[in-house]
RONU-833434 format. One record per residue (C-alpha): x negated, y, z; residue in three letters. Coordinates in pm, whole numbers, padded with zeros to 5 digits, always signed. Layout:
<atoms>
XYZALA
...
</atoms>
This chain:
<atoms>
+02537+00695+01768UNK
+02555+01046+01603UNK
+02672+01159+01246UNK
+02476+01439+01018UNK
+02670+01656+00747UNK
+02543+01928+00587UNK
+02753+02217+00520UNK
+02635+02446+00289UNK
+02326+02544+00437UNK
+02397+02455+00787UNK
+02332+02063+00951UNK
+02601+01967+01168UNK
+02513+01652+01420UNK
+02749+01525+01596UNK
+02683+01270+01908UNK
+02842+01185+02233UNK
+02804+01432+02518UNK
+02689+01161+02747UNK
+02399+01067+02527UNK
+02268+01475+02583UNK
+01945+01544+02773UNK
+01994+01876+02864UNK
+01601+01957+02939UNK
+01526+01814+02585UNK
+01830+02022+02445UNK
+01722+02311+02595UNK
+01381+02355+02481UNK
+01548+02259+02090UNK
+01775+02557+02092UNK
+01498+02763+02288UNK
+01308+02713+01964UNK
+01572+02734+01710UNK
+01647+03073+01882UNK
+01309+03214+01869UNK
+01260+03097+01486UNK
+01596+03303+01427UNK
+01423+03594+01595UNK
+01107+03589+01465UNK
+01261+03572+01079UNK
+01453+03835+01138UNK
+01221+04119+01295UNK
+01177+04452+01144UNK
+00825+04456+01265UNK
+00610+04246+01071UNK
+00304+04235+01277UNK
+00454+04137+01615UNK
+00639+03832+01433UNK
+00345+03750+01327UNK
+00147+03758+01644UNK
+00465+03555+01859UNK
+00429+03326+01546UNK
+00092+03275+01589UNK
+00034+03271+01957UNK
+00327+03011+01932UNK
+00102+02791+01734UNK
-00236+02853+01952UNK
-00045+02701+02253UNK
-00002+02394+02106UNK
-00344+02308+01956UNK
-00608+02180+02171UNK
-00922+02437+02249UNK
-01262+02388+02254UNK
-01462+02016+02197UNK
-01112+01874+02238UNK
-00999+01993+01871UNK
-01349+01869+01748UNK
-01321+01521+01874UNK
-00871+01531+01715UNK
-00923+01412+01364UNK
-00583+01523+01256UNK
-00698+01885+01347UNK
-01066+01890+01334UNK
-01196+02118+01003UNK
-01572+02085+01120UNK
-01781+02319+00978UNK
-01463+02482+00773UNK
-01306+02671+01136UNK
-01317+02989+01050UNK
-01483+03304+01216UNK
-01155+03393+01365UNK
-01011+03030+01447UNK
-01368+03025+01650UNK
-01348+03264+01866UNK
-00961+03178+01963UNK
-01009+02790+02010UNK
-01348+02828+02224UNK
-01491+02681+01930UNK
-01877+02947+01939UNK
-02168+02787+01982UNK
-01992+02450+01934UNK
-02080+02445+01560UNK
-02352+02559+01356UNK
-02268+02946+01251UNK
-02199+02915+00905UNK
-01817+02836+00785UNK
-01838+02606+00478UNK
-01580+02574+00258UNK
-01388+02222+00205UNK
-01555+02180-00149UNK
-01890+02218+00034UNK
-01775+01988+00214UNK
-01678+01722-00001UNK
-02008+01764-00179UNK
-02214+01688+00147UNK
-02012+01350+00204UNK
-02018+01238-00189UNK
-02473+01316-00155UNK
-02446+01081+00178UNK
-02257+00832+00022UNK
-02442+00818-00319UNK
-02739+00706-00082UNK
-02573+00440+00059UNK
-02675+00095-00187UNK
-02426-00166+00007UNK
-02100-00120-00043UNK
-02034-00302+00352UNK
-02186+00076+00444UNK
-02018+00308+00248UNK
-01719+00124+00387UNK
-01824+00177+00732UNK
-01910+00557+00655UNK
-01649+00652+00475UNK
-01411+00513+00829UNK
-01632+00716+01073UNK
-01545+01061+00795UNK
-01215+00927+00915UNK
-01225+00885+01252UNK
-01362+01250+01291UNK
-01146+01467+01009UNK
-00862+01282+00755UNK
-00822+01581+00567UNK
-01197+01581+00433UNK
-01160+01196+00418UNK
-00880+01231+00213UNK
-01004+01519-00021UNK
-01253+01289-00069UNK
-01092+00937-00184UNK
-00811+01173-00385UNK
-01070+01364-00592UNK
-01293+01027-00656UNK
-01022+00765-00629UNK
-01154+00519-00901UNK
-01519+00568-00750UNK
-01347+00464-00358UNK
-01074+00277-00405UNK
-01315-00075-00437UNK
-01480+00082-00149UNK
-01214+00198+00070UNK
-00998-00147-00042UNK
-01005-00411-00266UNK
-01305-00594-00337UNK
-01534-00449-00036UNK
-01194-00472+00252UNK
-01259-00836+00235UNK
-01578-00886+00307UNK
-01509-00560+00587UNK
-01230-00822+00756UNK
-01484-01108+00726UNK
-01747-00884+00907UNK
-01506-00651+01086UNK
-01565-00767+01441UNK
-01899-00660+01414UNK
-01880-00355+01218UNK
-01598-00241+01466UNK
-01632+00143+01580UNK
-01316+00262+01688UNK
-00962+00135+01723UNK
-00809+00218+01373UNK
-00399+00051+01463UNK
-00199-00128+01729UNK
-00276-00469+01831UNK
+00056-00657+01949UNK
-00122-00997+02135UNK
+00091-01303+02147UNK
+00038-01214+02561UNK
+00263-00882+02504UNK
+00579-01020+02470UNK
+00847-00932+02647UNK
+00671-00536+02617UNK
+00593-00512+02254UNK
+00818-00199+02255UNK
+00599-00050+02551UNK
+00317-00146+02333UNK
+00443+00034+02002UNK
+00502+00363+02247UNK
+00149+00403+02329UNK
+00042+00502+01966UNK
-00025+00886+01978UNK
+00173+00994+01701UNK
+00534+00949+01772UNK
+00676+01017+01449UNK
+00563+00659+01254UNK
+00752+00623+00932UNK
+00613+00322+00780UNK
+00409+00042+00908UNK
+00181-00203+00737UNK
+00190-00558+00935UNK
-00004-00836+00913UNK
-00104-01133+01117UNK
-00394-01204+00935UNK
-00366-01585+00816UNK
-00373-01521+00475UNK
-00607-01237+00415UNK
-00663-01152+00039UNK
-00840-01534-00117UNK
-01025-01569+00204UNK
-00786-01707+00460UNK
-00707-01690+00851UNK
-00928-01403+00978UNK
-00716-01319+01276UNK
-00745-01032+01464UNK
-01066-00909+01236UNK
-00758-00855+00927UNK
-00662-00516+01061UNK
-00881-00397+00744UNK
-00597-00494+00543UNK
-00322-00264+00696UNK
-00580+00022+00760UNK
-00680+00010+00404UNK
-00342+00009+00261UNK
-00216+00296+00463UNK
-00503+00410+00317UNK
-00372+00445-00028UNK
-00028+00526+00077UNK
-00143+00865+00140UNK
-00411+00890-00095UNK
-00207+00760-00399UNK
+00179+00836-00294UNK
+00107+01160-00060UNK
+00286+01049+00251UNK
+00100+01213+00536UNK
-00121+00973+00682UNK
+00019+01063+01089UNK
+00370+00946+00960UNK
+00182+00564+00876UNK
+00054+00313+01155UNK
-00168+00009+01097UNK
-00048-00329+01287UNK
-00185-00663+01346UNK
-00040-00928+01544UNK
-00261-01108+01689UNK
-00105-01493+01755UNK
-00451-01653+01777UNK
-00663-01794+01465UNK
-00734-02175+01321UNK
-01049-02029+01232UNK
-01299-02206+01424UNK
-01591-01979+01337UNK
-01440-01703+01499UNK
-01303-01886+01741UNK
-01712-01906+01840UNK
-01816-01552+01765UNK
-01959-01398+02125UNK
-01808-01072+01908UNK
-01491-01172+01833UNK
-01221-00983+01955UNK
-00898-01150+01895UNK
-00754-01406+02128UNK
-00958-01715+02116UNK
-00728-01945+02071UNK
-00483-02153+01789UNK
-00233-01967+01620UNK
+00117-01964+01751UNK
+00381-02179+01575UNK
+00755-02245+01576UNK
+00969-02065+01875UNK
+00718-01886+02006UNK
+00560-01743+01672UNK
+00938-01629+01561UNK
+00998-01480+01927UNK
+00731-01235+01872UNK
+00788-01106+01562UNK
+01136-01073+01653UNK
+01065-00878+01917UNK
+00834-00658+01675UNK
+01127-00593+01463UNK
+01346-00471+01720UNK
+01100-00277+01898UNK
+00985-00092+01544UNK
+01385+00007+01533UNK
+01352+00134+01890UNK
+01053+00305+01888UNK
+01029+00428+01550UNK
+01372+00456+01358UNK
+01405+00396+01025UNK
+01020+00317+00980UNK
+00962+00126+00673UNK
+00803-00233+00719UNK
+00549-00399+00477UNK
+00446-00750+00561UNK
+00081-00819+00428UNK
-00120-01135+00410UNK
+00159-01366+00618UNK
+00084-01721+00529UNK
+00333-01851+00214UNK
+00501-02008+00484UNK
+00560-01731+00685UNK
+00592-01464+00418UNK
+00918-01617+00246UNK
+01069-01663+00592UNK
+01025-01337+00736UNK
+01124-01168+00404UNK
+01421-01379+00351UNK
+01513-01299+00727UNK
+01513-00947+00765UNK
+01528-00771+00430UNK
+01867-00725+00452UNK
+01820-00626+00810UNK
+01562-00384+00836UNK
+01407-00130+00562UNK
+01112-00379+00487UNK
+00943-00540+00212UNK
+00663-00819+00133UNK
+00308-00694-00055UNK
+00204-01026-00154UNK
+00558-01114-00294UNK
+00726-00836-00452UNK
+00436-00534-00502UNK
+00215-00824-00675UNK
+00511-00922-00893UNK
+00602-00574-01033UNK
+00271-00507-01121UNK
+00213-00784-01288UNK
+00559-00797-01445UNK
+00434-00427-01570UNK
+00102-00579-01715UNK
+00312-00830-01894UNK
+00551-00550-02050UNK
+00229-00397-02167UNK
+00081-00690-02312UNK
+00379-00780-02534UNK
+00297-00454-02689UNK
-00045-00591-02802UNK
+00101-00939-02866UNK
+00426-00894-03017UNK
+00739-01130-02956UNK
+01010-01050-02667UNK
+00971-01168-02291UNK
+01223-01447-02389UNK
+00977-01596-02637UNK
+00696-01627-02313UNK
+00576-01906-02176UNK
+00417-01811-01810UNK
+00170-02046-01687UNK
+00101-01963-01328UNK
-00189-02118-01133UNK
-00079-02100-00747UNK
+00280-02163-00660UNK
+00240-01921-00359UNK
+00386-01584-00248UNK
+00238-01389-00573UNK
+00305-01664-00840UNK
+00646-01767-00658UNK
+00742-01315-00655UNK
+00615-01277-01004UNK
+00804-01539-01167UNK
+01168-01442-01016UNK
+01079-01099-01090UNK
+01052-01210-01461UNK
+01376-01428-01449UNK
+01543-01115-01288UNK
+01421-00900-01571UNK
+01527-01143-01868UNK
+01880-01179-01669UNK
+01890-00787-01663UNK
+01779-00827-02010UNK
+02115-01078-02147UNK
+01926-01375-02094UNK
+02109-01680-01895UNK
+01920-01724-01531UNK
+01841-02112-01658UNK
+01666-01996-02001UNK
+01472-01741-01831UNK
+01346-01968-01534UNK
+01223-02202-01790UNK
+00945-01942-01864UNK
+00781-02004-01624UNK
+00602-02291-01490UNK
+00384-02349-01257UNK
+00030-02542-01143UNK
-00013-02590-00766UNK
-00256-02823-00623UNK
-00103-03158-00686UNK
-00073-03020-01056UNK
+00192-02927-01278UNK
+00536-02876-01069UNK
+00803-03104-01287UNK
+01147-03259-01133UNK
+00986-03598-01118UNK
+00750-03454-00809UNK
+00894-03552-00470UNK
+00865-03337-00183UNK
+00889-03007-00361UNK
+00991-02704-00131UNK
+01307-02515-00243UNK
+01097-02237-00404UNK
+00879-02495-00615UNK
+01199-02667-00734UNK
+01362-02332-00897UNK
+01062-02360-01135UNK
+01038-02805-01160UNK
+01146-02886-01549UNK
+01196-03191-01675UNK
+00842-03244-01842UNK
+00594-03492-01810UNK
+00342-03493-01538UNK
-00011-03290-01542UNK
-00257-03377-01293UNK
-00487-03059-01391UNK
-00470-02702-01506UNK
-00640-02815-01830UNK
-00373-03088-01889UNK
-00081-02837-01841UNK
-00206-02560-02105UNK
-00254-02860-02328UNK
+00097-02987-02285UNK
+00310-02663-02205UNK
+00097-02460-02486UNK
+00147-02116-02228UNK
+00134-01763-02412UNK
+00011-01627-02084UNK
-00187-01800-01804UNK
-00134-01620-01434UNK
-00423-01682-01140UNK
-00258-01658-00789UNK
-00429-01909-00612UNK
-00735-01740-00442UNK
-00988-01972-00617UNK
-01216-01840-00772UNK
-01352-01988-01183UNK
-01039-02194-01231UNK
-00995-02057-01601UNK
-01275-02270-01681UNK
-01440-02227-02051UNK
-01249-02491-02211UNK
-00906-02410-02060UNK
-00970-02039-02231UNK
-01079-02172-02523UNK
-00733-02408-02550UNK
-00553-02070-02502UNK
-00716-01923-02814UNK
-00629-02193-02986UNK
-00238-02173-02872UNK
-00229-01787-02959UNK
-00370-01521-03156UNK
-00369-01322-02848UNK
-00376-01464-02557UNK
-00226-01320-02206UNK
-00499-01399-01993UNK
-00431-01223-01605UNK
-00674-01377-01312UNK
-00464-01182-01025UNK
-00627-01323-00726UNK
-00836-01089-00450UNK
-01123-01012-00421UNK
-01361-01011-00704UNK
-01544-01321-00622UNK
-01151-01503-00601UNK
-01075-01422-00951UNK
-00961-01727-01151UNK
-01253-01573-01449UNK
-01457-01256-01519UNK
-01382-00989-01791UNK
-01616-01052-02007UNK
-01590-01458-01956UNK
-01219-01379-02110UNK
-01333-01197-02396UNK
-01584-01424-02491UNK
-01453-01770-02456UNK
-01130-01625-02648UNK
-01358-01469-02933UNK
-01268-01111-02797UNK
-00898-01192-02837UNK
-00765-01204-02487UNK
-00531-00936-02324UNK
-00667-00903-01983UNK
-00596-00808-01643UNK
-00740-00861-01291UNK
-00668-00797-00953UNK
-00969-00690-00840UNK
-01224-00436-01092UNK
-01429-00568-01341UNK
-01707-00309-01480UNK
-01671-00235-01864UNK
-01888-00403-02087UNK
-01948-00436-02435UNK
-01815-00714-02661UNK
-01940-00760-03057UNK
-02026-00364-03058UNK
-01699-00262-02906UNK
-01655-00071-02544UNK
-01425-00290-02299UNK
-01234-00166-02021UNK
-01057-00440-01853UNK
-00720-00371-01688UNK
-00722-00397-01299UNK
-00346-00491-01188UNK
-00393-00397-00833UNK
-00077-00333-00638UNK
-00188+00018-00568UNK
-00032+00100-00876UNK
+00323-00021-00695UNK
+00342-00024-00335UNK
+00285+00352-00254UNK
+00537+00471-00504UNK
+00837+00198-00336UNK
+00685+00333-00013UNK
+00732+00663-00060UNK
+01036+00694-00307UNK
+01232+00460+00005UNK
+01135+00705+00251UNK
+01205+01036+00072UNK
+01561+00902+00024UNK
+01585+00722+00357UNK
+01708+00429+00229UNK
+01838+00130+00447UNK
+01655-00173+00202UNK
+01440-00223-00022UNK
+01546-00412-00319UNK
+01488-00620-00573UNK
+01597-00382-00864UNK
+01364-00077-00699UNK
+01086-00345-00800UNK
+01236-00402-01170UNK
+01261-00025-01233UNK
+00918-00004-01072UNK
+00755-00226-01350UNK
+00903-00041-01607UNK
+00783+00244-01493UNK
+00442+00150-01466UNK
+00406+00008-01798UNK
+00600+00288-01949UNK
+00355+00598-01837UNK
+00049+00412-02064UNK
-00009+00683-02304UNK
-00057+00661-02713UNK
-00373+00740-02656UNK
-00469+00469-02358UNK
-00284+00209-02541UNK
-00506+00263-02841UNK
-00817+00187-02561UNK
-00652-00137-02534UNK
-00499-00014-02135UNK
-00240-00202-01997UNK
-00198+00018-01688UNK
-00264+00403-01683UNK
-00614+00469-01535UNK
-00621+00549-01152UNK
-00696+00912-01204UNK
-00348+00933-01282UNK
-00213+00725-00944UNK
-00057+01033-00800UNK
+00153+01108-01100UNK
+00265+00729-01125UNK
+00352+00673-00796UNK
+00578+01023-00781UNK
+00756+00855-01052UNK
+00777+00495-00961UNK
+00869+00692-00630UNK
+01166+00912-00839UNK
+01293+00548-00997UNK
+01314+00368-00703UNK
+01493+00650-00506UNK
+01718+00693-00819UNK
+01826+00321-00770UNK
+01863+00354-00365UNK
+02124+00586-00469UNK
+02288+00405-00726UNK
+02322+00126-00501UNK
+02450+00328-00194UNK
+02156+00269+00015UNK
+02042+00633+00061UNK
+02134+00790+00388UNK
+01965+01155+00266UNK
+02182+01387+00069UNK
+02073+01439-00337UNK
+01865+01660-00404UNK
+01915+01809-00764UNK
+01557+01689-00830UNK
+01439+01399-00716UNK
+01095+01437-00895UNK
+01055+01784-00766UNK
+01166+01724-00425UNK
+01000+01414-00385UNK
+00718+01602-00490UNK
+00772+01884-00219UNK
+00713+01558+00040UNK
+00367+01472-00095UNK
+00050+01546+00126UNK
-00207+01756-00052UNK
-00504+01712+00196UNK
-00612+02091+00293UNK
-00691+02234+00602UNK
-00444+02393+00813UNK
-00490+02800+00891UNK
-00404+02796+01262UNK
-00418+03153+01336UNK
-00299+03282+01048UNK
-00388+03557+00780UNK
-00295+03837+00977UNK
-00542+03997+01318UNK
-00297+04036+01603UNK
-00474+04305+01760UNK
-00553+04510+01436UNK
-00333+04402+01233UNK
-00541+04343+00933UNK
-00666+04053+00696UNK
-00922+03821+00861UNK
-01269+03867+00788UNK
</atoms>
């Protein structure tokens, strides 16, 4: 279709003549001219004036820039930036300052005693102006991020019908197909560079929410641009909306998905076909990330289109690397080599099923044969412990079936497989009962001890149940946060292994390269990454993962790494830069208000007052 070269410091394109719109090509070189004139003026002042009345055309005046959350500053427009966008009168007279600001929403929020609330608050700061939202959730990121996602998103989805306020995404209904692409087109930012998609059957532990799981995308996108910097116009929020089994919803007067059962077979894999193609249409080269697809679904669609389409599965691969990471971390605490590990996962789903092939691909990368390392890992679904002599095993399960004797329980299969580490994926909440945590203190000094599953009232046990049934002993992490507490004297801070730590870095370092996939391997080097930034000093604290004050700094370089490999592996279609840390860094939003008339008085030609 057309080829890009850079020659020294000139981009060539090349395309077919009969693929030129002359009107569109017109107005491009009528505006590459003008930025040639404008650089090269020998009077300052004027430049600046065509520069800046440039700019003033194409911002909206008056309430309309008030009500454009992308461009609204509120009470931060300045004197000047008043009186040329019609703004007098239409805000109170004083200009505050951003950190003013920020400390009016943090007293607001402070007030607010349900977390449901803050939730809700926190989207309307949104709605009305992202940059002070995300000046907000940046500076105070461990404080928000159980607001603004995991544990309080779930119960938002479970309530979000009727906490609904404004359309946060794109809703693709199983009645738009054959128009999905028409669909995608009427989003208002035309420059989407990564979507989050889900169809809401498996949100977090809780299940098929349907339409009301849009919390999930909108919250991830969320932390794409809070934790990885990518601009938060260049993201979009789906949910595709094929109906719901959930009959309480199906009977909510406030519902607003389709009321009826979910799409299956042809007709569910017609639609999201036509999603994928009309993403490549509409938005080139946007990055894909499926979220909360059934375990049926999930492994389908990944298996279908990852070599397709620049996409990649949350639930699968983010929750793998960063639990692969925790495990890294934990051998430091533990001793012995990844080889000598016996992985007990409870859930053979999308995160147990992702985190165990991860491991197998690490102990390959490692020198390890593929058939030593899958014997790691075992697994507990809910007929019990998967061995050979289990019939009806889907081809996932049977990767992981040893020849072993038969378990019936969780209990009965960390009595017979003795596991160093025990894994929760299966969005049931208790499982790691007293006595199954007291059997793995017996097994090991330390045990690994990680109850993954979302949200907070899903986890397989609590923090401090951990330490205590284990005598203090275990090395713990959790998907959702546990609260520190205090354990025979001594301050605990229990490790949260939330995919935040992952997916905005893979996000981000695939996009500043533009690669074509997203692999496996950008996941390996991601763990390792992760567990690698722990400091002396946090290790000492007993942390597994750096603490989330730190998530920008991880993800640029879990964003560098993964970049690093899309190169190694041909997939990058941007040229290198010499630096991929600094100019991956150059990409990353910083959330501060844009100075639309600039610093200069056109008429006077002197600094603004």
């Amino acid at each position: 279709m057309y080829k890009v070269q850079f020659e020294g410091q000139e981009m060539v394109i090349r395309f077919p003549q009969d693929l030129v719109d002359n009107d569109a090509l017109s107005q491009f070189l009528g505006h590459i001219n003008l930025r040639s004139i404008l650089r090269k003026s020998a009077f300052s002042n004027s430049a600046d004036c065509l520069e800046k009345m440039r700019r003033l055309e194409n911002i909206p005046h008056g309430a309309a820039i008030l009500r454009d959350p992308f461009l609204n500053k509120g009470t931060a427009f300045t004197k000047e930036e008043r009186e040329l966008l019609g703004l007098n009168g239409l805000l109170p007279p004083r200009v505050h300052t951003m950190e003013a600001q920020v400390m009016r929403i943090l007293e607001n929020l402070r007030k607010i005693e349900n977390d449901l609330d803050k939730y809700v608050y926190l989207n309307s700061l949104s709605d009305r102006n992202k940059t002070l939202y995300y000046r907000v959730l940046m500076e105070n990121i461990e404080e928000l991020m159980p607001v603004v996602y995991t544990p309080t998103v779930g119960l938002a989805c479970q309530e979000y019908a009727h906490i609904f306020r404004r359309s946060r995404g794109i809703y693709i209904s199983a009645e738009d197909k054959g128009r999905v692409a028409d669909v995608l087109r009427n989003w208002p930012q035309k420059d989407v560079r990564l979507i989050v998609v889900t169809d809401g059957e498996r949100i977090l532990g809780l299940g098929d929410l349907g339409a009301d799981g849009m919390g999930i995308p909108v919250g991830k996108l969320a932390l794409y641009s809070a934790c990885a910097g990518i601009h938060p116009s260049l993201s979009l929020p789906v949910t595709i909306d094929v109906g719901t089994e959930n009959k309480e919803l199906l009977e909510d007067p406030l519902y607003f998905g389709l009321t009826q059962n979910r799409l299956r077979g042809d007709a569910y894999d017609e639609l999201l076909e036509e999603f994928i193609v009309a993403v490549q249409q509409v938005f080139p080269r946007c990055l894909i990330q499926f979220e909360d697809f059934s375990n049926a679904n999930a492994f389908r669609l990944l298996d279908k289109y990852r070599d397709e389409v620049l996409c990649f599965n949350d639930d699968i691969q983010g929750t793998a690397a960063v639990a692969l990471a925790c495990i890294y971390s934990a051998l430091r605490y533990t001793g012995g080599s990844m080889a000598d590990q016996k992985f007990l996962f409870l859930g053979a789903g999308e995160a147990g099923m992702g985190a165990a092939n991860l491991i197998v691909s690490a102990l390959v990368d490692e020198g390890v044969s593929e058939e030593k390392a899958r014997q790691c890992c075992w697994f507990v679904d809910s007929k019990g412990l998967v061995v050979k002599s289990r019939n009806n095993l889907n081809a996932h399960k049977r990767e992981f079936a040893h020849d072993h004797a038969p378990a019936s329980s969780l209990l009965e299969a960390v009595e017979s497989v003795r596991p160093t580490a025990i894994i929760g994926v299966s969005g049931q909440g208790k499982m790691f009962t007293k006595e199954i945590l007291e059997r793995m203190a017996d097994y090991n000094e330390k045990p690994i001890v990680f109850p993954l599953s979302n949200p907070t009232t899903k986890a397989e046990c609590t923090a401090e149940d951990a330490c205590k049934w284990t005598d203090g002993r275990a090395v713990f992490a959790s998907g959702s946060p546990f609260k520190p507490f205090t354990y025979a004297g001594e301050k605990r801070f229990p490790a949260q292994g939330n995919n935040v730590y992952i997916f905005p870095g893979v996000g981000m370092g695939c996009m500043a390269c533009w690669s074509r996939k997203v692999t496996d391997e950008m996941f390996l080097a991601a763990a390792r990454v992760l567990s690698g930034l722990v400091t002396p000093e946090e290790q000492d604290q007993g942390m597994l993962l750096p603490p989330l004050t730190r998530i920008r700094e991880v993800s640029l370089e879990i964003a560098s790494a993964v970049a690093g490999v899309a190169y190694d592996q041909g997939l990058a279609t941007h040229p290198r830069p010499s630096s991929l840390e600094t100019h991956i860094a150059s990409l990353m939003y910083i959330p501060t208000y844009m100075d639309y008339v600039g610093s200069q008085d056109c008429d006077k030609g002197e600094p603004a007052k």
